[in-house]
C-alpha positions in Angstrom: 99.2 80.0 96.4 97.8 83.1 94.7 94.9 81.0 93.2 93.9 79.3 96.9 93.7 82.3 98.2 91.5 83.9 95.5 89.6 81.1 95.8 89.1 81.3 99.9 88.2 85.2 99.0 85.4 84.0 96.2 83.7 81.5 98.6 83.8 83.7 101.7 81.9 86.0 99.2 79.8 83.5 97.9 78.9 83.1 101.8 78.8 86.4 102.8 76.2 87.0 100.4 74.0 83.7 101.1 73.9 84.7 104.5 74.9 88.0 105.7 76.4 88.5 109.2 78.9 89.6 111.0 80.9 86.0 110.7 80.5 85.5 107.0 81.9 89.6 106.9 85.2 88.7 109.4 85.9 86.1 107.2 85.8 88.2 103.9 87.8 90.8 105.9 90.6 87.8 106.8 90.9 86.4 103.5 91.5 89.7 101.9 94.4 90.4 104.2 95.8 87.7 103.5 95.7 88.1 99.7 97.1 91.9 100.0 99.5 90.5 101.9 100.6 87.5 99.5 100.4 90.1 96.7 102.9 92.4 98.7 105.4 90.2 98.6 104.8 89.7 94.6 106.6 90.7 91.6 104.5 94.2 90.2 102.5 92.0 87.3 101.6 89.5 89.8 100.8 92.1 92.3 98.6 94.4 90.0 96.9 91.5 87.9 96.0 89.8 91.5 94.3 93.4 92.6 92.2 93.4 89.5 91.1 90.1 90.1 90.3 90.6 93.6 88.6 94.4 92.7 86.4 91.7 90.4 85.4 89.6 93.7 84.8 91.8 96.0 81.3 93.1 96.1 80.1 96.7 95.6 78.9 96.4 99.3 82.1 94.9 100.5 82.8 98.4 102.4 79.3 98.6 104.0 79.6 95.2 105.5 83.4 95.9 107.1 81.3 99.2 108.8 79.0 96.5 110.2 
């Protein structure tokens, strides 16, 4: 599951940065609850690998686009 997830997060990315807009944003902002909340649940190596992995995807203007 941890993988799909990831995966969801890199494409809505991948589209975010394609074409910018409030929709492509949301949808970063929903699949990255959803992995923090999958990794919650997670033994700690799990839990702490899958944050670095997701600190990888996320871009550096991940924050500017949730203000938006």
């Amino acid at each position: 599951m941890l993988l799909k997830y990831l995966n969801e997060l890199d494409r809505a990315v991948q589209d975010a940065r394609k074409q910018p807009g409030i929709e492509q944003f949301g949808r970063c902002a929903d699949c990255l609850f959803v992995v923090q909340d999958y990794l919650r649940g997670q033994i700690e190596p799990v839990r702490v690998r899958g944050e670095e992995i997701v600190e990888k995807l996320l871009p550096e203007e991940f924050d500017q686009w949730m203000v938006q």
